[in-house]
C-alpha positions as CSV (number, residue, x, y, z in Angstrom):
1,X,22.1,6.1,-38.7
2,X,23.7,2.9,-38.9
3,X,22.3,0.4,-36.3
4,X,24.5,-2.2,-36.6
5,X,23.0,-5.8,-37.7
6,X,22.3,-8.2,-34.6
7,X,24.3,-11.6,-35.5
8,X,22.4,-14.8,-35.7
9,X,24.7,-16.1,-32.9
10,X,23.8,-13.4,-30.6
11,X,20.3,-14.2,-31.1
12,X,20.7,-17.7,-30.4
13,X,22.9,-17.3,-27.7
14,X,20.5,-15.1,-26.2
15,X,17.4,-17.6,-26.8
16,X,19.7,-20.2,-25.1
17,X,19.9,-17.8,-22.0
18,X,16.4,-17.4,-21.6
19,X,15.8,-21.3,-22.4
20,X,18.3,-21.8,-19.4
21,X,16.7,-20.2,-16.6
22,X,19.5,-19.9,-14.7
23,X,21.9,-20.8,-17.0
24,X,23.5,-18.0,-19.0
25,X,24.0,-19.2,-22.4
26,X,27.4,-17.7,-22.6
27,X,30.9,-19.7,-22.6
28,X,34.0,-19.0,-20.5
29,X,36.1,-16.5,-22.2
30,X,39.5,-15.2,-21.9
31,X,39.5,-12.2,-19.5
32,X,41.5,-9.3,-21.1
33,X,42.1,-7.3,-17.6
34,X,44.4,-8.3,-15.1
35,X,44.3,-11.7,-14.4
36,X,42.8,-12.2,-10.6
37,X,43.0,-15.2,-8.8
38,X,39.6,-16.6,-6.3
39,X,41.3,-15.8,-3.3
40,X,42.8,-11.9,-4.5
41,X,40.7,-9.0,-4.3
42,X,39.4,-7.2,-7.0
43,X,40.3,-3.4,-7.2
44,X,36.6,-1.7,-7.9
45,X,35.9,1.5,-8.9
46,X,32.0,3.4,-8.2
47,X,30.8,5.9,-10.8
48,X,28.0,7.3,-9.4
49,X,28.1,6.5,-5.6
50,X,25.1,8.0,-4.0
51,X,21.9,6.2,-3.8
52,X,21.9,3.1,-5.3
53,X,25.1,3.1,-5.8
54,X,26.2,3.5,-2.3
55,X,24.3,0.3,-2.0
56,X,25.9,-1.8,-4.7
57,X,29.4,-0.8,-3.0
58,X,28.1,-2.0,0.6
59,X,26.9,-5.4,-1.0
60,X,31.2,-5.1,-2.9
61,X,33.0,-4.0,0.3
62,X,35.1,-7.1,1.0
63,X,36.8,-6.1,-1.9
64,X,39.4,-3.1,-2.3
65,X,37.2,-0.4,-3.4
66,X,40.0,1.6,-4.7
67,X,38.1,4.9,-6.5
68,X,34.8,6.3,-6.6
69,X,33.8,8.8,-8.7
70,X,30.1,11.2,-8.7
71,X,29.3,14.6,-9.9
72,X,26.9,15.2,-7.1
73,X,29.6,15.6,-3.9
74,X,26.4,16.0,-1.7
75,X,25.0,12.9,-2.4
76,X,28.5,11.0,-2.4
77,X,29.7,12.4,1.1
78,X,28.4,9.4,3.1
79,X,30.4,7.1,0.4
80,X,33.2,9.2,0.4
81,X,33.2,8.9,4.0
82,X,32.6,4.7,4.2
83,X,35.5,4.8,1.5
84,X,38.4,7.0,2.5
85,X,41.0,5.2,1.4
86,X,39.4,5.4,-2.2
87,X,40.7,8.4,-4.6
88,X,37.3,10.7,-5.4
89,X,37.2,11.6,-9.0
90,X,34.1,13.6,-11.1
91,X,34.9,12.3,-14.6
92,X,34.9,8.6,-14.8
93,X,36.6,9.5,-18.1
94,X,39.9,11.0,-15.9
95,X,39.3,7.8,-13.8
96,X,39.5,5.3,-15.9
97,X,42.7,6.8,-18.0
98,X,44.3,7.6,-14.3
99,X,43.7,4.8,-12.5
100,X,45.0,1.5,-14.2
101,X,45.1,-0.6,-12.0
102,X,40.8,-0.9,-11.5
103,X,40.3,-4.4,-12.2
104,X,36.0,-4.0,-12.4
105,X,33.5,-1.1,-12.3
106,X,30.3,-0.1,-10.8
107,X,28.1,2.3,-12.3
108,X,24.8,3.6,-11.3
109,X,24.9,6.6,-12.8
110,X,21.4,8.1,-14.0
111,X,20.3,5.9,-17.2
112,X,21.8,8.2,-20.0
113,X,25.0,7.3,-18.8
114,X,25.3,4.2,-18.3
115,X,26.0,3.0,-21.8
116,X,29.0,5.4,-22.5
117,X,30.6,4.7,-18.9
118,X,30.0,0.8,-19.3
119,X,31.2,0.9,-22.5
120,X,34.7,2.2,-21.8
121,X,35.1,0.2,-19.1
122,X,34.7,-2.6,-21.3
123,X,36.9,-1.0,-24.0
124,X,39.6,-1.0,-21.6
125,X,39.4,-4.3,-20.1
126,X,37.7,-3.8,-16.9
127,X,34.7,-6.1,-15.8
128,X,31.3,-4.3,-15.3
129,X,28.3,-4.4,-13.0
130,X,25.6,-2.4,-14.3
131,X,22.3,-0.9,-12.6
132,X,19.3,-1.4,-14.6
133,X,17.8,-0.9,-17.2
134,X,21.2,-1.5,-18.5
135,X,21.3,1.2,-21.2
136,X,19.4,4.5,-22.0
137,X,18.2,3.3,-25.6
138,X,17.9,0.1,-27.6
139,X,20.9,0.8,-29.8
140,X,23.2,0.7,-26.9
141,X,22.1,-2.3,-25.2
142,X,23.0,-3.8,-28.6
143,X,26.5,-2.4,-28.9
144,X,27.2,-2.9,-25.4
145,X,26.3,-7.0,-25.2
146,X,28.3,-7.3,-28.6
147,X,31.6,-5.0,-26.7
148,X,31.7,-7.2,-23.6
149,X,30.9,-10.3,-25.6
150,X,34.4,-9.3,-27.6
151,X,36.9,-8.0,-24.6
152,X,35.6,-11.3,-23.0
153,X,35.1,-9.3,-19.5
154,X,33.0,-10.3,-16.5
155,X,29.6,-8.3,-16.5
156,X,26.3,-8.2,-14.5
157,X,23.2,-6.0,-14.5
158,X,21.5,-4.7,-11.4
159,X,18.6,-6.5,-11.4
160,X,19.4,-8.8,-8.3
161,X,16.1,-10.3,-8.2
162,X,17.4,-12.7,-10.3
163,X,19.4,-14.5,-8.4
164,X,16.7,-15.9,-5.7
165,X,15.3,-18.7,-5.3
166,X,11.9,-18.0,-6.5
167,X,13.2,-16.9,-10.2
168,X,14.4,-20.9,-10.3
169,X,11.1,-22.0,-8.7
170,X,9.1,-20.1,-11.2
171,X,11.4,-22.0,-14.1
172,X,10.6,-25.2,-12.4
173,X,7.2,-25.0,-11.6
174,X,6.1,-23.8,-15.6
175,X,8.2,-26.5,-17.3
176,X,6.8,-29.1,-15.2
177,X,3.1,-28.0,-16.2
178,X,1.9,-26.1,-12.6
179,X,-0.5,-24.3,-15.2
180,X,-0.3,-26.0,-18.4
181,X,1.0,-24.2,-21.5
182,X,1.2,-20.5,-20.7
183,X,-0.8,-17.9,-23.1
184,X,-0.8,-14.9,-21.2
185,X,1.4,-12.5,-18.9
186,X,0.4,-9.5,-17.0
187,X,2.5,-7.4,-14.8
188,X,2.2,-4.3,-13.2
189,X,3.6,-1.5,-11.3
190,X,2.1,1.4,-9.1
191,X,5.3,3.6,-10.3
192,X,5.6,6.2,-11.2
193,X,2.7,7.2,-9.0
194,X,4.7,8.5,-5.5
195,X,8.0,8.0,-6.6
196,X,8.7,10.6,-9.5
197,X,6.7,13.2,-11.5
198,X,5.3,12.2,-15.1
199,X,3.2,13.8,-17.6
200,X,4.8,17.6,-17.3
201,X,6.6,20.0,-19.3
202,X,9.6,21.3,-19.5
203,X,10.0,23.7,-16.1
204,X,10.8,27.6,-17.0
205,X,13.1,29.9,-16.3
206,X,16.6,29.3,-14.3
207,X,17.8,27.7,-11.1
208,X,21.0,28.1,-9.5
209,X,23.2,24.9,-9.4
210,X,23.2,23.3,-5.8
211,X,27.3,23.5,-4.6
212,X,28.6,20.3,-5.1
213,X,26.9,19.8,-8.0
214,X,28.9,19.4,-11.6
215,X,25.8,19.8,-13.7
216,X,27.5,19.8,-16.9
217,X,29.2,16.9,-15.9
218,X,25.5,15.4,-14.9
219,X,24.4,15.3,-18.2
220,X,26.5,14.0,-19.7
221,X,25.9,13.0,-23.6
222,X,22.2,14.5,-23.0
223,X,21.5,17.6,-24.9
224,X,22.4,20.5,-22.6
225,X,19.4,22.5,-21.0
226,X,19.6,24.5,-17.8
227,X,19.8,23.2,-14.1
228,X,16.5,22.9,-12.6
229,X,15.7,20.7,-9.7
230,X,13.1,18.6,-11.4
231,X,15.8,16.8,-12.7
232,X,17.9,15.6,-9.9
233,X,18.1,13.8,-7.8
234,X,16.0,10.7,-8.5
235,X,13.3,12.5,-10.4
236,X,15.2,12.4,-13.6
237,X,13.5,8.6,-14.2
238,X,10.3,10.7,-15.9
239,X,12.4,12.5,-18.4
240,X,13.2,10.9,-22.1
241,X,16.4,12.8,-21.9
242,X,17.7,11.0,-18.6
243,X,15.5,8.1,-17.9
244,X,13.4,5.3,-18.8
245,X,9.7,6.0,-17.0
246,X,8.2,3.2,-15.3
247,X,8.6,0.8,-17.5
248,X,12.4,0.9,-17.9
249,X,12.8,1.3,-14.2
250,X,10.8,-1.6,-12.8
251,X,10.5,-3.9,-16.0
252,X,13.8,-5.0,-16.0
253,X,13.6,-6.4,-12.6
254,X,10.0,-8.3,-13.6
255,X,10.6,-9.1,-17.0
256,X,14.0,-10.8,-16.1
257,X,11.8,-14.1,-14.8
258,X,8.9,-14.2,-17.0
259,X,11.5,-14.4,-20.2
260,X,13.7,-17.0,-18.0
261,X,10.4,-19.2,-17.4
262,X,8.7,-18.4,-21.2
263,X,12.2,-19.3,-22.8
264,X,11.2,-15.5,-24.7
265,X,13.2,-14.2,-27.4
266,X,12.1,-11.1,-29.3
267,X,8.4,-10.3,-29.5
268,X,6.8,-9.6,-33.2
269,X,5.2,-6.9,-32.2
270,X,4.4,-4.3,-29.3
271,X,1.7,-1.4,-28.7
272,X,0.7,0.8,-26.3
273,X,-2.1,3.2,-24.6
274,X,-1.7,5.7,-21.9
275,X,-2.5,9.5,-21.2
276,X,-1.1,11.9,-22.7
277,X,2.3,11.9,-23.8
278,X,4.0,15.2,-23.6
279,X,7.1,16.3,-25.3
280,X,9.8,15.7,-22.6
281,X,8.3,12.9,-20.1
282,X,6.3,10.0,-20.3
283,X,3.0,9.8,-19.4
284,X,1.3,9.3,-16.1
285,X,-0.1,5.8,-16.7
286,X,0.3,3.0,-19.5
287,X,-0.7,-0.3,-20.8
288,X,1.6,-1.7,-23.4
289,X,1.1,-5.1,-25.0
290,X,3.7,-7.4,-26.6
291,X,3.0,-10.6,-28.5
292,X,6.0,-13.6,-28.5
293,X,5.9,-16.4,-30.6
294,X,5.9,-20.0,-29.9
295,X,8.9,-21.5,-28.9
296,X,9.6,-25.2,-29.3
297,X,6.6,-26.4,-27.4
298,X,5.6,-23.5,-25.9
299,X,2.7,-21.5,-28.0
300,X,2.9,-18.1,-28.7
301,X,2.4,-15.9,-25.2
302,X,1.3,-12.1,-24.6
303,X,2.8,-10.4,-22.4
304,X,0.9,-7.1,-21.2
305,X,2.4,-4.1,-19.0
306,X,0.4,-1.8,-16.7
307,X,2.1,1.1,-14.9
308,X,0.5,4.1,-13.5
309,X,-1.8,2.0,-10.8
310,X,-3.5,0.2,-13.8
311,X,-3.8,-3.6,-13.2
312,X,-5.3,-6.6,-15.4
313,X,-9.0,-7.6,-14.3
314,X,-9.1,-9.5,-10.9
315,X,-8.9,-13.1,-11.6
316,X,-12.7,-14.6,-10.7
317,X,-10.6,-17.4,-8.2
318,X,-8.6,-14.8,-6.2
319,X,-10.6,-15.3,-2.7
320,X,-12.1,-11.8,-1.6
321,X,-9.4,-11.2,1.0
322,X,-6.7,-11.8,-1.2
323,X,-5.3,-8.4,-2.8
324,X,-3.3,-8.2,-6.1
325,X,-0.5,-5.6,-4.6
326,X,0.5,-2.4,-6.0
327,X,2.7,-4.4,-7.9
328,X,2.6,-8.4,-9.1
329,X,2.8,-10.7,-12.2
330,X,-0.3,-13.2,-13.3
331,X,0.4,-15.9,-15.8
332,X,-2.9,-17.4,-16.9
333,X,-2.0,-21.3,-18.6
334,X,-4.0,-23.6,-20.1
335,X,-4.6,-25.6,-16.4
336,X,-5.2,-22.6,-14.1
337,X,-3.0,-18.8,-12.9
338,X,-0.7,-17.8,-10.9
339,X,-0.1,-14.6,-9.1
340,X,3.5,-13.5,-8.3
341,X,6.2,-16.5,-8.2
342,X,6.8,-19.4,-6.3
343,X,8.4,-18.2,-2.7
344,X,7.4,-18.7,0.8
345,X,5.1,-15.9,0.7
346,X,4.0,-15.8,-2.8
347,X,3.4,-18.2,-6.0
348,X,-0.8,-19.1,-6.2
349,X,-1.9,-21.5,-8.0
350,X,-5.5,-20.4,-8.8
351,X,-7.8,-21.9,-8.9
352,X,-7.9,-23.4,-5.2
353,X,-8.4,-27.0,-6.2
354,X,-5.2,-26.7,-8.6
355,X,-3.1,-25.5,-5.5
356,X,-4.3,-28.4,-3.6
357,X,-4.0,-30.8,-6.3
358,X,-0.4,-29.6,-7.8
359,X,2.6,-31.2,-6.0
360,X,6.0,-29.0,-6.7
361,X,8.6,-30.9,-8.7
362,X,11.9,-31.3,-7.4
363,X,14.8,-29.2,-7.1
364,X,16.6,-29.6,-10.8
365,X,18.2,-25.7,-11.4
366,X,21.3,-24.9,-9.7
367,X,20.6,-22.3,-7.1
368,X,22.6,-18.8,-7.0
369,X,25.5,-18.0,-3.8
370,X,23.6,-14.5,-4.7
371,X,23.5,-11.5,-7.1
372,X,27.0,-9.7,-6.1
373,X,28.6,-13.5,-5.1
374,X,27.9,-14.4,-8.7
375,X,29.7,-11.4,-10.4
376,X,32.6,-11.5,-8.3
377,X,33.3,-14.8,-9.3
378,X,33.0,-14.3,-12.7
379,X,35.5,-11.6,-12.4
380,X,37.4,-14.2,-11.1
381,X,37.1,-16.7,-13.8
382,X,34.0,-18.2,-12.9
383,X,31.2,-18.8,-14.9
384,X,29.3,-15.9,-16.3
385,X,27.0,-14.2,-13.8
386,X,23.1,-15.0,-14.4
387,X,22.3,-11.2,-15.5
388,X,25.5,-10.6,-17.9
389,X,25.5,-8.5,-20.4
390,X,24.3,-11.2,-23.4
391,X,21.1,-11.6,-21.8
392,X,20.7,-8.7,-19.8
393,X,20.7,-6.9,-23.0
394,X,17.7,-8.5,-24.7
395,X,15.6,-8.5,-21.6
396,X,16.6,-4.2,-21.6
397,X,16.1,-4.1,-25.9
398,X,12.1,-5.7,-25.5
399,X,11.3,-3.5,-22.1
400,X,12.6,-0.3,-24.3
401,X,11.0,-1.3,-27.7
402,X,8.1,-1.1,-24.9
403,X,8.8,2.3,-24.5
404,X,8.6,3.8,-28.0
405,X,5.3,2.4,-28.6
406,X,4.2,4.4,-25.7
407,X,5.9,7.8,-27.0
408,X,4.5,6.9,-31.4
409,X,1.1,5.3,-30.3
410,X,1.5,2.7,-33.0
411,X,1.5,-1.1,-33.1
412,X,5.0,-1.8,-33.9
413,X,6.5,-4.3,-35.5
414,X,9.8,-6.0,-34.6
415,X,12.6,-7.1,-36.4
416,X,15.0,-8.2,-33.4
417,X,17.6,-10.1,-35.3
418,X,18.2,-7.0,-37.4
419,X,17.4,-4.4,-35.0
420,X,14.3,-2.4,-37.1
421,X,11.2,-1.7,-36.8
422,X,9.7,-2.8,-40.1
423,X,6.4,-1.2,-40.4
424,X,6.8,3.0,-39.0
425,X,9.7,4.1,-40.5
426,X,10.1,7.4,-37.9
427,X,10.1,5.0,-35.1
428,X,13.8,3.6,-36.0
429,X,14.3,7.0,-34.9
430,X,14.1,6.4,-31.1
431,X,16.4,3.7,-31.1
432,X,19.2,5.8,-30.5
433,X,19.6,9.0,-29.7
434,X,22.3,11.6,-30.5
435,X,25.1,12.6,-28.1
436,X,25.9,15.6,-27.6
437,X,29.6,16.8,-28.0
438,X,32.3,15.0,-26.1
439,X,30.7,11.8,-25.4
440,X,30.8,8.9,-27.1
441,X,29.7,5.4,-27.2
């Protein structure tokens, strides 16, 4: 399988948007869609409109939201409803060649089918927001930063954490020494645990298709198997077929400020331990470890994942009261931790004395209008939103790479620039995966 090769000016560009906290890294371009002024209204289109996705639209209603297209009608109905002026479609592909006059899209589809949905979008012109993790397999992520880097289009990833205040606190706060030199990351996430089933086989026998339900439509360029409903809804996240496990679902959301703050690029090398790892899902619980090196004056950092319920050890200065959460990021620097980032609720120093002894620097990142208000504008001709595709797509690439350590059990080692794992042949294998008949990147 060719792979492509990753251009030394995509790597740099994507160093410089990490390096920029808020900043993106990436130039004004020339729009190829339909030229929209700041005070017109885009014409958006929703594949995949239930769920999240019903969301995204809410947060995109001052706009004309024109079409919106979903193979599950059940799970549309209330979008439909909040939308009736909007043409209902089930095949984004008979959308996009019907409708012309979509200026952007939205897609939260399941994550196999983000990539192929996003990527004709881009193919013909229109601007893209796209939930996370951005693509269903390294491969894509690659192909789809270099496509919307060429048709020059307006692109975001769903990740909206980003945009707050705290991301560019964080920023501030570790370039101005809160800690000292940074060494270590941890963060971790109680998921899947209560949210989706992991660590099973493949279900037997048959199901019926719910009504409403276009299941061959559902899965898309996924290999085809029989309907079963321990696939849909939401429960798909467990399966390597459809999603991404834990890791993909949640780490694109908390990696986004920890490479932002760490300036990160590519890591050298990643590995992992969990349960057992069957065939078709991931496993119940996880630890995977990635090691980044130095970067200007910063040293080299590792950055550790726990999913599952696991956490890092309690750090000796968190006061008895004080819990970690089901969820949280500690950096440990050379001066002292911190747990979570800086926010009203949130951002210890540890220890104690360094809290009372640190005074905040001021203000110097620009701060966000928000997560939707910045893609809009882009669309619009503004400057590229803070999650676009350039560095969206390296933050999605290094959570991924996370994953098939998890799925060979082998320390891995990394070869970002080139896109190859230098050291297990076999595991080149899971950075793509093949389509089935039909679909297309």
């Amino acid at each position: 399988m060719d792979h492509g090769r990753f251009s030394r000016r995509f790597f740099l560009m994507g160093t410089v948007a990490a390096a920029a906290g808020c900043a993106t890294g990436v130039s004004r371009r020339r729009i190829v869609g339909r030229r929209v002024s700041p005070n017109e209204k885009l014409n958006i289109a929703g594949i995949g409109v239930g769920g999240q996705g019903a969301s995204d639209l809410d947060n995109l209603s001052r706009e004309n939201i024109v079409a919106l297209c979903d193979v599950d009608e059940r799970r549309a109905a209330q979008t439909f409803r909040r939308f009736p002026k909007a043409n209902r479609y089930r095949d984004f592909r008979v959308m996009l060649e019907k409708q012309k006059e979509i200026d952007a899209v939205v897609v939260a589809t399941p994550d196999h089918v983000h990539a192929v949905a996003s990527m004709m979008a881009i193919k013909m012109g229109k601007h893209v927001y796209c939930e996370k993790p951005l693509t269903h397999t390294i491969y894509e992520a690659r192909k789809l930063a270099e496509a919307a880097r060429e048709a020059g289009v307006a692109t975001q990833m769903g990740n909206s954490g980003q945009a707050s205040d705290g991301v560019r606190l964080l920023c501030e706060w570790i370039w101005d020494g809160a800690i000292g030199p940074v060494r270590e990351v941890h963060n971790w996430s109680d998921r899947p645990l209560g949210w989706w089933p992991q660590g099973i086989e493949r279900p037997k026998g048959t199901s019926p298709v719910p009504a409403g339900v276009d299941w061959d439509l559902w899965l898309g360029p996924a290999p085809y198997r029989p309907y079963n409903p321990a696939y849909l809804p939401f429960v798909w996240r467990g399966w390597f077929d459809f999603g991404t496990g834990a890791l993909g679902d949640m780490g694109c959301h908390s990696f986004d400020p920890i490479f932002r703050a760490l300036k990160l690029g590519h890591p050298t090398s990643v590995e992992a331990s969990s349960t057992e790892v069957f065939k078709e899902t991931y496993p119940l619980a996880s630890i995977v470890r990635y090691r980044f090196p130095a970067r200007g004056d910063m040293p080299p950092v590792e950055l550790t994942w726990y999913d599952g319920g696991l956490k890092p050890g309690r750090p000796e200065e968190l006061e008895e009261r004080q819990e970690m959460g089901k969820g949280g990021t500690l950096f440990v620097g050379d001066k002292g931790e911190m747990v979570g980032i800086p926010r009203r609720r949130g951002g210890m120093l540890l220890p104690r004395s360094r809290r009372q002894e640190y005074t905040p620097p001021p203000k110097t990142l620009p701060r966000s209008p928000g997560h939707f208000e910045e893609w809009i504008a882009a669309c619009k001709g503004g400057k590229p939103a803070g999650a676009n595709f350039e560095f969206a797509s390296l933050v999605t690439e290094v959570v991924l790479l996370g994953n098939i350590a998890v799925r060979t059990g082998k320390k891995l080692r990394w070869d970002g620039p080139n896109l190859k794992i230098t050291n297990v042949r076999e595991a080149n294998d899971y950075l793509h995966c093949e389509y089935r008949k039909g679909w297309t990147l």
